[in-house]
C-alpha positions in Angstrom: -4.9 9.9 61.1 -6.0 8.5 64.4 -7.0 5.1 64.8 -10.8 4.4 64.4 -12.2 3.0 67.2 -14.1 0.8 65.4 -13.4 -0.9 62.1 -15.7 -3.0 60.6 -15.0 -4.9 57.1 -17.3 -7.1 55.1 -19.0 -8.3 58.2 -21.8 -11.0 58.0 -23.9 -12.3 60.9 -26.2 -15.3 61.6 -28.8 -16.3 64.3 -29.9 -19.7 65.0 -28.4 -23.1 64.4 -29.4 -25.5 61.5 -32.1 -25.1 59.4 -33.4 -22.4 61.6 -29.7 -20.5 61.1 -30.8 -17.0 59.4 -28.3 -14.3 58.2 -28.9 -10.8 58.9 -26.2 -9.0 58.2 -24.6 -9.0 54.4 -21.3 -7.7 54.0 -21.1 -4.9 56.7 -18.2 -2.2 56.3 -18.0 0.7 58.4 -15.4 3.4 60.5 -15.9 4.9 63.4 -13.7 7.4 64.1 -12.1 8.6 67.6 -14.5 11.7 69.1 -17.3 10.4 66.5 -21.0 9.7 66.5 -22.0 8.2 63.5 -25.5 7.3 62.7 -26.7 3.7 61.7 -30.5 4.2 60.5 -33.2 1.7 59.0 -36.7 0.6 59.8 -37.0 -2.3 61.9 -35.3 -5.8 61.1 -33.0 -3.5 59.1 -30.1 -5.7 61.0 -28.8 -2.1 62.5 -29.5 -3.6 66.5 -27.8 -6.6 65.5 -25.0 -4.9 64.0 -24.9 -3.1 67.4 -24.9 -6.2 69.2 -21.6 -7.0 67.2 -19.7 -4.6 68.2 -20.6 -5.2 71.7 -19.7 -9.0 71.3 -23.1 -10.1 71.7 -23.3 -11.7 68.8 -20.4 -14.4 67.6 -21.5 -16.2 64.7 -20.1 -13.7 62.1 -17.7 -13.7 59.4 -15.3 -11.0 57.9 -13.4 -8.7 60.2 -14.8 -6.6 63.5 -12.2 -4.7 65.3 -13.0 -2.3 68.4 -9.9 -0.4 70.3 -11.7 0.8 72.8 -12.2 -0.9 76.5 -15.3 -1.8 77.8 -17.8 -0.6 74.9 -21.3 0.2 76.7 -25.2 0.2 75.7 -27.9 2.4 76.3 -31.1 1.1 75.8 -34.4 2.5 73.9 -36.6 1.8 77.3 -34.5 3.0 80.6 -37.1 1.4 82.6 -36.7 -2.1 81.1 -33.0 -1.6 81.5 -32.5 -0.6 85.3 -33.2 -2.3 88.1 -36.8 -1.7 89.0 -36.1 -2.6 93.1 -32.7 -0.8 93.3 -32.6 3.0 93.9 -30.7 5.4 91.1 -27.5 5.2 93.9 -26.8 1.4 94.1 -27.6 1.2 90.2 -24.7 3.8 89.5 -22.5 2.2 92.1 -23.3 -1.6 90.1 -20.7 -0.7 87.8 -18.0 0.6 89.6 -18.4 -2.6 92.0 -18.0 -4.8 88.4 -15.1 -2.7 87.9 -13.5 -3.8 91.1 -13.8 -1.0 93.5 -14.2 -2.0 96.6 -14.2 0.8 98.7 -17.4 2.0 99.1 -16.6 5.8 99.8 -14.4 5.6 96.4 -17.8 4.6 94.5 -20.0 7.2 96.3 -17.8 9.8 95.7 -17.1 9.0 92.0 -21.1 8.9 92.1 -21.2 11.8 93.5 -18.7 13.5 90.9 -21.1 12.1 88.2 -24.2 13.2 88.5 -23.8 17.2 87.6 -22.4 15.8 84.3 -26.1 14.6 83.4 -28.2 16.4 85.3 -29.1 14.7 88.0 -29.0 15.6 91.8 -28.2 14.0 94.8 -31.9 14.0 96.0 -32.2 11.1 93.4 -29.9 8.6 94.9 -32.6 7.7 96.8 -35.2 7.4 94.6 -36.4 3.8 92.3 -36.6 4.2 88.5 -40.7 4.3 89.1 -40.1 7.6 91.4 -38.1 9.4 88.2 -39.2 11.0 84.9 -38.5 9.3 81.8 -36.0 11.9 81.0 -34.2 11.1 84.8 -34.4 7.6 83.8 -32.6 7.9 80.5 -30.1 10.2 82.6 -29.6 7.6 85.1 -28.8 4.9 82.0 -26.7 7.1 80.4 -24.5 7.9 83.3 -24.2 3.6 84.5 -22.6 3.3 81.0 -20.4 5.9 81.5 -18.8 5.9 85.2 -16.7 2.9 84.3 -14.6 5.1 81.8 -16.1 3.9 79.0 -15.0 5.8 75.8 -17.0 3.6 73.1 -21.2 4.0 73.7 -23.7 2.4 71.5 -27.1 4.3 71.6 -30.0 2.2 70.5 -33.0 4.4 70.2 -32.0 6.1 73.1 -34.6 9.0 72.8 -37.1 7.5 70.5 -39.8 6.3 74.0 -39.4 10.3 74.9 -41.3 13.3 73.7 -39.9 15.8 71.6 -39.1 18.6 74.3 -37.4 15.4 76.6 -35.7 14.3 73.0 -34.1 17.2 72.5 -32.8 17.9 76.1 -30.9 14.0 76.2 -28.9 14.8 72.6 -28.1 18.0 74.1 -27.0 15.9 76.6 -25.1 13.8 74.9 -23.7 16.2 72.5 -22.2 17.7 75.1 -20.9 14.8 77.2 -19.4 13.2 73.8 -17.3 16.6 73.3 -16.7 17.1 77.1 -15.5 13.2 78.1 -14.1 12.9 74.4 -16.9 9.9 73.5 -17.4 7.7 70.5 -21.3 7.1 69.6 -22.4 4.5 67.8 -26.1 6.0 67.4 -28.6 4.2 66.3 -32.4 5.2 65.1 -35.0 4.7 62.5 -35.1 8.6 62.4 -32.9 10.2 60.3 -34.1 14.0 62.0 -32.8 12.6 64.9 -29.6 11.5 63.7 -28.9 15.1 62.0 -29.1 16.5 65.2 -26.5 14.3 66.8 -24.3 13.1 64.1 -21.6 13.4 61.7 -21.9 10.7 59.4 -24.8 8.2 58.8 -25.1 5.0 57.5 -28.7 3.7 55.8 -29.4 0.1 56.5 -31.8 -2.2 55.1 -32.4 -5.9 54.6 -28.9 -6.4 56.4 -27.2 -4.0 54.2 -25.6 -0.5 54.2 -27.3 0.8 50.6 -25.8 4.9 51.4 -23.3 6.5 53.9 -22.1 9.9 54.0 -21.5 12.6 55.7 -24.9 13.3 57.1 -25.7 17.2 55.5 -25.2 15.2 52.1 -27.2 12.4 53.4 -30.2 14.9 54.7 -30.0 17.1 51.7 -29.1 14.9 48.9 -30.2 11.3 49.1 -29.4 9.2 46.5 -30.8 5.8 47.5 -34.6 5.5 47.1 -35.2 3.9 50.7 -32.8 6.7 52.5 -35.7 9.0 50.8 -38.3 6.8 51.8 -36.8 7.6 55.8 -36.4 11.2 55.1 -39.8 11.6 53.9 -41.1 9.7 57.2 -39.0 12.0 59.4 -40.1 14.9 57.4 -43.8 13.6 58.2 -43.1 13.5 62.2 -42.2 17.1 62.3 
């Protein structure tokens, strides 16, 4: 059996110092596996962003065991706008990364630009253009594609269609379905909607108060719930459609 690229065992997380120090996570254990997406859903304060933040290394004051094999894990954010440069245009922001990397050569990093943006959509008229001058649906494109053009195997999705409409929702998991399968990606997915997560996923795991109270594989999940507050999510997802 391959190697999960992440492993997670009786993890615990605090924030703050002192009296103000708060834990948030309780005894987290998960697997994701190589070519996976796994859902992580709960209502907010649920602790799933924070668990996110984790795995990214964002957070440090934790306990219990968190391993990730893979290089250079990457986030893509609920609001594109808040995330990309607002005074950059969509060329130097996909270039940023490559120039973190350590390419130097800047007719290496337009061309790998260049090679990148028919994977999510996007043309080469856009290069030009500011995060204002783009769609939300371009902007989300334009996030997702800075994560990847590192290399980056290992992407954690937090809420990354949830600010979007439905038709624009359902064009980005095509999206991503397809780049996960294509580039051979690992998505740590996370949501408050479990209808959103079937259409992406695998395997979910339900979070609240810190916890992981169901997991499964997510057709079991969806069609058999077990634990009164994954039911309590279905029913709201149910009530959005």
């Amino acid at each position: 059996m391959a190697e999960p690229v992440v492993r997670i065992a009786r993890l615990s997380s605090w924030y703050g110092r002192g009296r103000e120090r708060k834990q948030v996570l309780r005894d987290v254990s998960l697997e994701l596996l190589p070519g996976e997406a796994l859902g992580i859903v709960g209502e907010s304060g649920s602790g799933k962003s924070t668990l996110a933040k984790c795995v990214l290394g964002m957070v440090t004051d934790i306990t219990g065991a968190l391993e990730v094999n893979s290089p250079r894990p990457q986030m893509v954010f609920q609001d594109p706008y808040g995330s990309l440069n607002p005074a950059k245009t969509v060329g130097w922001i996909l270039e940023e990364p490559l120039r973190a990397a350590g390419v130097r050569d800047k007719g290496e990093r337009r061309k790998k630009v260049l090679d990148f943006l028919p994977l999510v959509g996007l043309e080469e008229e856009h290069l030009t253009r500011k995060p204002a001058q783009l769609s939300g649906g371009q902007r989300q494109r334009v996030a997702i594609a800075a994560a990847l053009i590192q290399g980056s195997r290992l992407i954690v999705l937090d809420e990354p269609v949830s600010a979007l409409d439905v038709t624009l929702q359902a064009q980005i998991l095509r999206l991503l379905a397809d780049l996960k399968d294509r580039l051979g990606l690992s998505y740590l997915f996370i949501s408050h909607d479990l209808a959103v997560v079937y259409q992406l996923c695998s395997r979910v795991a339900v979070m609240t108060g810190g916890q992981i109270v169901e997991s499964g594989d997510v057709d079991e999940i969806y069609d058999h719930p077990s634990h009164p507050y994954t039911q309590k999510l279905l029913d709201a997802s149910l009530a959005l459609d």
